[in-house]
C-alpha positions, -999 to 999 in steps of 0.1 A, spaced: 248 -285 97 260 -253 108 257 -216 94 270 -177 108 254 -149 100 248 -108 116 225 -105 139 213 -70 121 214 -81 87 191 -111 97 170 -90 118 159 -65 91 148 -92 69 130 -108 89 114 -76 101 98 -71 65 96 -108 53 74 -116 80 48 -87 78 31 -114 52 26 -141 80 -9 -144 89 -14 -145 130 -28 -176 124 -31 -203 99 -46 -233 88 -12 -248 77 11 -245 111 46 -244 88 32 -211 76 37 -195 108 72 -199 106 99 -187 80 117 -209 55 154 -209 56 170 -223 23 206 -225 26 219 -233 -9 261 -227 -16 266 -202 10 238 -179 1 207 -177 26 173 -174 12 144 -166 38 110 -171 22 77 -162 44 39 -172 29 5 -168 38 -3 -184 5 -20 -151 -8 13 -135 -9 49 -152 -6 81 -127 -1 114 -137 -3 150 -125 4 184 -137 -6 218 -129 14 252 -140 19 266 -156 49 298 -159 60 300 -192 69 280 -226 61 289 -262 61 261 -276 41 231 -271 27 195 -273 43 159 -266 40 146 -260 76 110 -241 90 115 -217 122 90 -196 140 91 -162 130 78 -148 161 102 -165 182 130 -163 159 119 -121 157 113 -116 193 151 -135 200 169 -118 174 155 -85 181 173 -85 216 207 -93 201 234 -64 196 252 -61 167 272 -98 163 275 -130 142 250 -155 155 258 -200 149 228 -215 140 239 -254 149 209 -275 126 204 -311 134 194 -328 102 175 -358 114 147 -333 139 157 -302 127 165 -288 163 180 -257 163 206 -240 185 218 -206 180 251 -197 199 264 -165 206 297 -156 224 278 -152 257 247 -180 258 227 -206 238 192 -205 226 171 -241 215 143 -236 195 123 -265 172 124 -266 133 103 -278 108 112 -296 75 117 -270 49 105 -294 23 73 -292 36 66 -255 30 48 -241 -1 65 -243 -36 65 -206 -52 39 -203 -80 44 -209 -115 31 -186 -144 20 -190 -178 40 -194 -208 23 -160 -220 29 -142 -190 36 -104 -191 65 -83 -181 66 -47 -172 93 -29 -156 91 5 -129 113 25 -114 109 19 -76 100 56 -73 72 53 -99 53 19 -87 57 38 -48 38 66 -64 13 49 -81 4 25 -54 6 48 -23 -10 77 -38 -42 53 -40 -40 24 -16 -60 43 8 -90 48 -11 -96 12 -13 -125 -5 7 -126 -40 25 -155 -51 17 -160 -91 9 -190 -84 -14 -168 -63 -36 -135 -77 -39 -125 -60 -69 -121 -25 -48 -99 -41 -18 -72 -36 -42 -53 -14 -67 -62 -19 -104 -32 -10 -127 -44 -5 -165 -16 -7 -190 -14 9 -222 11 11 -246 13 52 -239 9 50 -199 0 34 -165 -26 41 -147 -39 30 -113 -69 34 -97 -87 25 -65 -118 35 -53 -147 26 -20 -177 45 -40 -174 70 -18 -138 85 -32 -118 72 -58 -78 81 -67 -67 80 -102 -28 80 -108 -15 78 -140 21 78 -154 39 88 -189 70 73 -178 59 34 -177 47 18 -210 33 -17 -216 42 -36 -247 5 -41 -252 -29 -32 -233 -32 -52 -199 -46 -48 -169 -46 -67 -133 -55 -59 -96 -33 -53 -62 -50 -69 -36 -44 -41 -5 -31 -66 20 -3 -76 -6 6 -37 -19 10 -28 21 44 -55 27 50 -44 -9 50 -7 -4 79 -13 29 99 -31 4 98 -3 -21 111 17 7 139 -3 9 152 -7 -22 161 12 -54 166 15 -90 138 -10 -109 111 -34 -98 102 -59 -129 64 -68 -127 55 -104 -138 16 -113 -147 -3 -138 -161 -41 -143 -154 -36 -155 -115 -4 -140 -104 15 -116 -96 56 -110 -91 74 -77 -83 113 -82 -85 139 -64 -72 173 -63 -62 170 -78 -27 134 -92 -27 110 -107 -47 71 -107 -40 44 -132 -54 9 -126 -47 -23 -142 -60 -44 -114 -81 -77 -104 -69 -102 -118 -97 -130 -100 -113 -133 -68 -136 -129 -33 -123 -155 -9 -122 -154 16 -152 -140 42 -131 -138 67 -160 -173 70 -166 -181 80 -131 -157 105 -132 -180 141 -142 -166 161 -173 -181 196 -169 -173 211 -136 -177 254 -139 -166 264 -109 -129 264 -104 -114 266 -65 -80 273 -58 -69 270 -22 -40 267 2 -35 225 9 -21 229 46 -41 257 51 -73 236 41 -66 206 62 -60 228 94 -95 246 92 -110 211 84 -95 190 112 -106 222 141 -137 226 125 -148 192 125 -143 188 157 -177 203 161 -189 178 133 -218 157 143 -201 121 154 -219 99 130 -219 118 98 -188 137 102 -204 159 76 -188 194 70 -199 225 46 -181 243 24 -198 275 17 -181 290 -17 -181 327 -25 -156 353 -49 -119 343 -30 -134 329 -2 -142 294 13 -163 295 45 -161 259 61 -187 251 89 -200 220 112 -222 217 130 -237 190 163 -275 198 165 -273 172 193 -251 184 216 -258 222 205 -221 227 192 -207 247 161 -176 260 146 -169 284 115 -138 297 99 -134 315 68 -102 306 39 -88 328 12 -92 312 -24 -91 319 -55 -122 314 -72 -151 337 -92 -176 322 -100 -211 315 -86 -218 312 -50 -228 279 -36 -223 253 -11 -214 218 -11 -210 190 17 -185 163 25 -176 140 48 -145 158 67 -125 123 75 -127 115 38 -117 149 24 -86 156 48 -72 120 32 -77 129 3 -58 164 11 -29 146 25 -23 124 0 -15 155 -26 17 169 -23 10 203 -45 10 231 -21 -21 242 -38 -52 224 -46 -81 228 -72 -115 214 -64 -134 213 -97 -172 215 -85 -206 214 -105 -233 214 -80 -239 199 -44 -253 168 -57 -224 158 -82 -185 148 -74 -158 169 -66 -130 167 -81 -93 177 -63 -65 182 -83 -31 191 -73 -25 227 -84 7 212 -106 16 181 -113 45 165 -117 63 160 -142 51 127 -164 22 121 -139 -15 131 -137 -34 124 -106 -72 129 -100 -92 124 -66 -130 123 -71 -151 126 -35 -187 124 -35 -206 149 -16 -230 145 12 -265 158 16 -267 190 35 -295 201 56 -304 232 53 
């Protein structure tokens, strides 16, 4: 059997079909990548049974049609040297031994029978669809992928939970130290549902969102998951167990109102925790009428830093700690080019809001504070 296909067309889906490969696995064929050739069109389909992502293209030239297993990291690390040209995969059909011939050399490598990779997974008769705009489900996944933990005790929070209503969508993700909660007007559900994103399938996801444009339809039934899209589909297993009730951690009555500079913020927070002790990382804010003082300091090693923000604010004076690592991702992950902290007292939650939001979308970070010393 005998197929032609570009070099660079090839080479970029590999590149993002075979993030989901597992450096090692249990099950050898899952190492490699499955190339179904089926009338002319060339579907590559990589696994780590947790998440399966496929790709469909057209190819200028095949004979037959074949099911054959190839290494991905010898198949990426070949292709990736190639300039721009049609490459001849030659298929044997009894061992599945490869050659791939280019106008200057030939290259062996050994296959694997197709048939022997992992079917796709089915769904339920009653299985749910929703449908995004690639823009939106970017959004709502990358504004809150990062506040999710990876710990094995709680495997609810290594992932994103997506609530569905019939008015919005709304995900969340949280570590219990800071949680993100993104919700969107311009997606509706047909009824109220609700599933979880394990992190290590949204990341592969997230690259193909970049990619691609226009919609994503979201398939779910009580196990899985399937994002489709023009040029790729993705299947992934759900993470299973309820998510914490996020809203009723989140504190309602917060007096004192801080308006400040985002870029500004983040700069005085990454000098000024420089001088942070190592282990705690723990800066100040010291609040007063239009004026944020943020401090660290490193009793240990008899280091300090100070610098002093403009703000709006008029309220009560009063100071409130936070881990700086935690509060400058939180700050980067807002686009506004002004924040609002919403603050109680130094043992309760802030809240950071972007100063506007946009349009048909409401986000929320909650970080909680750390005990100061004083």
């Amino acid at each position: 059997m005998k197929f032609i296909v570009n070099s660079t067309d090839l080479l970029s889906r590999l590149q993002i079909v075979s993030r989901v490969i597992a450096p090692k696995s249990t099950l050898p064929i899952l190492e490699d990548v499955l190339f179904d050739i089926v009338g002319g069109k060339l579907t590559l389909t990589a696994s780590d049974l947790d998440t399966t992502l496929v790709t469909t293209m057209d190819l200028p030239s095949a004979d037959a049609d074949i099911k054959v297993a190839i290494s991905s990291k010898m198949l990426l690390e070949t292709v990736r040297e190639f300039s721009d040209q049609p490459l001849e995969f030659n298929i044997n059909d009894n061992n599945f031994a490869i050659i791939i011939k280019t106008a200057s050399g030939s290259y062996n490598l050994v296959g694997q029978n197709g048939a022997e990779y992992p079917a796709l997974p089915s769904f339920d008769d009653n299985a749910n669809n929703i449908v995004f705009p690639v823009e939106t489900l970017y959004e709502a996944i990358s504004k809150t992928i990062f506040a999710t933990t990876d710990d094995d005790l709680r495997p609810v929070m290594n992932g994103v939970n997506f609530d569905i209503t019939t008015d919005s969508v709304t995900t969340v993700a949280t570590d219990a130290h800071k949680l993100v909660r993104f919700t969107t007007s311009e997606v509706k559900g047909s009824a109220d549902s609700s599933f979880i994103l394990a992190k290590k399938s949204a990341n592969p996801l997230l690259t193909v969102l970049q990619k691609e444009s226009g919609n994503v339809v979201v398939k779910y039934d009580s196990k899985n998951l399937q994002f489709s899209l023009d040029n790729y589909n993705m299947y992934c297993r759900q993470v299973e167990g309820r998510f914490p009730n996020y809203n009723g951690v989140i504190p309602q009555n917060n007096p004192r109102k801080v308006v400040v500079d985002r870029q500004a913020f983040i700069g005085a927070l990454k000098r000024v925790s420089i001088f942070s002790n190592e282990a705690s990382n723990l800066i100040k804010l010291h609040i007063l009428p239009n004026e944020i003082q943020v401090s660290a300091q490193d009793l240990d090693f008899s280091v300090s830093a100070e610098e002093k923000l403009q703000c709006q604010y008029d309220g009560d004076e009063m100071s409130i700690g936070f881990k700086s690592s935690f509060l400058v991702e939180i700050l980067k992950n807002i686009d506004s080019d002004e924040i609002l902290m919403e603050l109680a007292d130094a043992s309760r939650a802030g809240i950071i809001l972007p100063l506007k939001n946009k349009e048909n979308e409401d986000l929320l970070m909650l970080l909680m504070p750390m005990l100061l010393n004083e």
